[in-house]
C-alpha positions as CSV (number, residue, x, y, z in Angstrom):
1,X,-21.4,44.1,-2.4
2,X,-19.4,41.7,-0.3
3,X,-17.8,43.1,3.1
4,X,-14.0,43.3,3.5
5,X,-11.7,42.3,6.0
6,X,-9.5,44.3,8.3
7,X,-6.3,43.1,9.9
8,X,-3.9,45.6,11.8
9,X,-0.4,45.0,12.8
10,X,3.3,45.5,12.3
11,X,4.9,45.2,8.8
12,X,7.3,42.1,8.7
13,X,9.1,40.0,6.4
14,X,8.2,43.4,3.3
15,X,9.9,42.6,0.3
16,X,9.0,44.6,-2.7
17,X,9.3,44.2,-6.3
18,X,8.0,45.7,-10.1
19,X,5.4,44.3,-11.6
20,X,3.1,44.8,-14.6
21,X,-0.1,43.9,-13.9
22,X,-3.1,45.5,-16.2
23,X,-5.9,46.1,-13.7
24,X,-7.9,46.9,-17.0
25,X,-8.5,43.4,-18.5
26,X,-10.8,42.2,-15.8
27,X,-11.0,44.6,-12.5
28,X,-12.7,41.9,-10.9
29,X,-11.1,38.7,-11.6
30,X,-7.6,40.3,-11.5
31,X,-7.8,41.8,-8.3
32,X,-8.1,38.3,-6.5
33,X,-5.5,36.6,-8.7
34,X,-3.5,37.1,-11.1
35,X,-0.6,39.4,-10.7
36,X,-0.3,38.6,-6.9
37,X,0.3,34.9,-7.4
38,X,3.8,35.7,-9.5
39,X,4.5,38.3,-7.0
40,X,4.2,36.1,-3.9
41,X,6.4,33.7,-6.4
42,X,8.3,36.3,-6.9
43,X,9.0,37.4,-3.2
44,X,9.5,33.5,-1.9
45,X,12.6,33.4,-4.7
46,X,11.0,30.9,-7.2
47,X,13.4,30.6,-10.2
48,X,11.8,33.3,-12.7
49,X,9.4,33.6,-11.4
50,X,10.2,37.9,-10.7
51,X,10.6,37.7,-14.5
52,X,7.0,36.6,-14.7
53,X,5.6,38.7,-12.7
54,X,6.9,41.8,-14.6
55,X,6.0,40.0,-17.7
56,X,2.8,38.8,-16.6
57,X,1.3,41.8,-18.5
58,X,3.8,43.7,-21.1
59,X,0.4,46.6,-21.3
60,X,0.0,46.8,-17.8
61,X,0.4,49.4,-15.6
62,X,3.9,49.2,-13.6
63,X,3.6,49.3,-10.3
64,X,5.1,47.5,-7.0
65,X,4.2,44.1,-6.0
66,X,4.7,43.3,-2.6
67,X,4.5,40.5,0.2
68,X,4.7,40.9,3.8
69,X,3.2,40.0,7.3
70,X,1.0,41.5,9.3
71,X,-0.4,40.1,12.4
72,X,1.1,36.8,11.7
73,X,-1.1,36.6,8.2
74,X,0.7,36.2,4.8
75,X,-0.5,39.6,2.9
76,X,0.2,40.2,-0.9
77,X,-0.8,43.0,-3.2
78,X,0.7,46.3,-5.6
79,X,0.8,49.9,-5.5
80,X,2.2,52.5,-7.6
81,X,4.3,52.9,-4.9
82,X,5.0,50.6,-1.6
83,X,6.8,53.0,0.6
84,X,5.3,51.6,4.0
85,X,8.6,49.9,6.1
86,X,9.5,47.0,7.9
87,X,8.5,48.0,11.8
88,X,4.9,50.5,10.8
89,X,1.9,50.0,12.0
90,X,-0.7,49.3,9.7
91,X,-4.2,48.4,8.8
92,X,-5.0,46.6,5.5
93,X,-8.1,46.3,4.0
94,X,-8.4,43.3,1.6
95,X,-9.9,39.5,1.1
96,X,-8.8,36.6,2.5
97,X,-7.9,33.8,-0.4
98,X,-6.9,30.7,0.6
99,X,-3.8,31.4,2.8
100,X,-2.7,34.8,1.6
101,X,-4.8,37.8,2.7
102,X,-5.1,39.8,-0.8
103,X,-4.4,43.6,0.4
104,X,-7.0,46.2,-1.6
105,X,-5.5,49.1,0.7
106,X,-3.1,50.0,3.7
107,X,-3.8,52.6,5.9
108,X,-1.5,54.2,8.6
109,X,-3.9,55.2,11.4
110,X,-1.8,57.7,12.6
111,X,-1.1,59.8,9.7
112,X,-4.1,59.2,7.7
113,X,-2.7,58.2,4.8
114,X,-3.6,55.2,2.8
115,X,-1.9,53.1,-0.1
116,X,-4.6,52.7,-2.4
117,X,-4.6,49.8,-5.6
118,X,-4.8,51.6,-8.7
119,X,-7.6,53.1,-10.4
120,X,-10.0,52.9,-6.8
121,X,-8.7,56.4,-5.5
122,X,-12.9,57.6,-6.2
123,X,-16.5,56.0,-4.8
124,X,-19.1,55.2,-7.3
125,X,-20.2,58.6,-7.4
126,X,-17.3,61.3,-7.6
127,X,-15.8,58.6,-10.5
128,X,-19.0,59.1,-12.5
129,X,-18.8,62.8,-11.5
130,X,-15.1,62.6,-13.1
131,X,-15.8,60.6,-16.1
132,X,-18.7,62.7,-16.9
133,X,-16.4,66.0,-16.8
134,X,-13.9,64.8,-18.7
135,X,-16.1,63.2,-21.6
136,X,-17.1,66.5,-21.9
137,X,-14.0,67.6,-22.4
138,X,-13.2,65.4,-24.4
139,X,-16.1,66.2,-27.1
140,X,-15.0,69.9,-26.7
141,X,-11.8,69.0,-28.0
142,X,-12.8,66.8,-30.7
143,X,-15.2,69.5,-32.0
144,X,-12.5,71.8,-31.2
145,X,-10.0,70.1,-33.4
146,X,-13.0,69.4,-36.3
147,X,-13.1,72.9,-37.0
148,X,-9.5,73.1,-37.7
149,X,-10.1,70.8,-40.1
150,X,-13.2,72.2,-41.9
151,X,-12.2,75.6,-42.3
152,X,-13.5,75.1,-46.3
153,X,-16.6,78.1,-46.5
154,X,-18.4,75.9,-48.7
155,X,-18.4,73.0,-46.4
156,X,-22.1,72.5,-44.7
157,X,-22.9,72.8,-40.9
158,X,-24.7,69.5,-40.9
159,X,-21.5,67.6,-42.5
160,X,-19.3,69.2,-39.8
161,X,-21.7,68.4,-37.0
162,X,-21.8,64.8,-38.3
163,X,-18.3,63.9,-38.4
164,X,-17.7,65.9,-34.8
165,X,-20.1,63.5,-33.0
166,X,-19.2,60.3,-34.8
167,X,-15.7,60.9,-33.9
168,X,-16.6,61.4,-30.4
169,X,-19.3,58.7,-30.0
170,X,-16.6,56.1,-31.5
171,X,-13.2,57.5,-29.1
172,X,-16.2,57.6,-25.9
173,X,-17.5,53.8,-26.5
174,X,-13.4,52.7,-27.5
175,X,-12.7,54.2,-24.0
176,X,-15.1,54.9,-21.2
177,X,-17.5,52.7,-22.9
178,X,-15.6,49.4,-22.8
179,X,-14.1,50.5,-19.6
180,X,-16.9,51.1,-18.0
181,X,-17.6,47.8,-15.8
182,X,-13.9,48.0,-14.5
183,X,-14.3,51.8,-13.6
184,X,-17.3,51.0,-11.3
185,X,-15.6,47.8,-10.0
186,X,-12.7,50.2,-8.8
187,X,-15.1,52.4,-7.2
188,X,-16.7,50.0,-5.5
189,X,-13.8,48.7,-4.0
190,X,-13.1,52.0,-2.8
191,X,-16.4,52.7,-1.0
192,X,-15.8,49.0,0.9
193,X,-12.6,50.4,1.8
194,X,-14.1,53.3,3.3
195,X,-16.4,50.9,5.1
196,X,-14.4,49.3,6.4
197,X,-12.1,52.0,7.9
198,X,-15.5,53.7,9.1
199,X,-14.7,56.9,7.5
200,X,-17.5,59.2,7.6
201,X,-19.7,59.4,4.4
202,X,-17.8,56.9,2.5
203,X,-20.2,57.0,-0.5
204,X,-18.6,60.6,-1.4
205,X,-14.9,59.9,-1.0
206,X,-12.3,61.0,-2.9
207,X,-8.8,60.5,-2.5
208,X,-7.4,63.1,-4.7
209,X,-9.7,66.1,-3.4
210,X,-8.8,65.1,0.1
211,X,-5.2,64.8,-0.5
212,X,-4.8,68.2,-2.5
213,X,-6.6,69.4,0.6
214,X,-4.3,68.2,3.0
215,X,-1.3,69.0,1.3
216,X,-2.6,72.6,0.7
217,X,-3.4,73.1,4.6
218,X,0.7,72.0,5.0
219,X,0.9,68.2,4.8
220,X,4.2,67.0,3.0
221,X,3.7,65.5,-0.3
222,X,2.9,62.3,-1.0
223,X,4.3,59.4,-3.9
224,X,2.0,58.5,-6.5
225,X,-1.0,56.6,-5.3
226,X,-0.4,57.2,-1.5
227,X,-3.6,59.8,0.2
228,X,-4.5,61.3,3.0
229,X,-8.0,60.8,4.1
């Protein structure tokens, strides 16, 4: 697992704009390219080039694209939401690609709260904890929703059972199952970025139990995919 790089400054130069990108088709090799090249394009002015980089991916997931500069250093990369400003004082966590700096995360040191890419809110573990509980969910519903439909007294338990868990081992492999390698690729981004901001225990972090926590102890709410930690 390769290390990350920190860089800490001031936010200059932020422009912001919507994107598409889907994080889905290859965790890997899209979170070093694709979408951030349009909206670096994007953010220079190129002619259509914002249009590309909303249209890069009509199934993606829309979030905002940004550029900026910290510490003198070009830095490019998307959020649900960007809502750090001009003038904060940040750390970003990302990989250094030719001249841009590719931001994974931003953190604000002084609040605790980090803007996190999408889908990398849970380490390795605690996303296989959460995938786990909600497959099995999941196959209570289907089962659930079987019996509805074999009400018929004469129909056999073995005919019922049959259909339930082929319906459920087809939706799980359609789903978690080709999923799967981009799941753990978020994860593992997330446990680098927890390296890297030497949080304690960063194999058991997750950013949406820590943020509930927060907010229930009387933090403000947060946008969508911004946590405390």
């Amino acid at each position: 697992m390769s290390k990350l790089d920190v860089i800490e400054g001031v936010v200059e130069n932020l422009v912001v704009v919507d994107a598409d990108v889907n994080y889905l088709a290859n965790a890997e090799k899209n979170s070093q390219t694709a979408g951030l090249v349009s909206v670096l394009q994007a953010a220079a002015g190129s002619p259509g080039a914002a249009h590309s980089a909303q249209a890069a991916n009509d199934a993606g997931d829309p979030v905002e694209g940004y550029s900026m500069s910290v510490a003198g250093q070009s830095v490019a990369g998307s959020f649900w939401k960007t809502t750090f400003k001009n003038g904060d004082l940040v750390r970003v966590i990302g990989i250094k690609q030719n001249s841009v700096f590719l931001a994974i995360a931003v953190a604000d040191p002084i609040t605790r709260t980090i803007w996190m890419k999408p889908h990398c809110e849970r380490r390795t573990i605690e996303q296989k904890k959460y995938i786990l509980k909600n497959s099995i969910l999941f196959v209570i519903a289907i089962f659930s929703v079987t019996t509805v439909f074999f009400t018929n007294p004469n129909m056999k338990l073995w005919f019922y059972l049959a259909c339930a868990s082929l319906s459920s081992v087809i939706c799980l492999i359609a789903t978690v199952g080709m999923s799967w390698g981009d799941l753990m690729t978020f994860a593992n981004r997330m446990t680098q970025v927890g390296a890297a901001l030497e949080i304690e225990s960063p194999g058991t972090i997750n950013l949406v139990r820590s943020t509930r926590a927060a907010i229930g102890s009387g933090k403000p709410e947060l946008p969508m995919g911004v946590y405390y930690y």
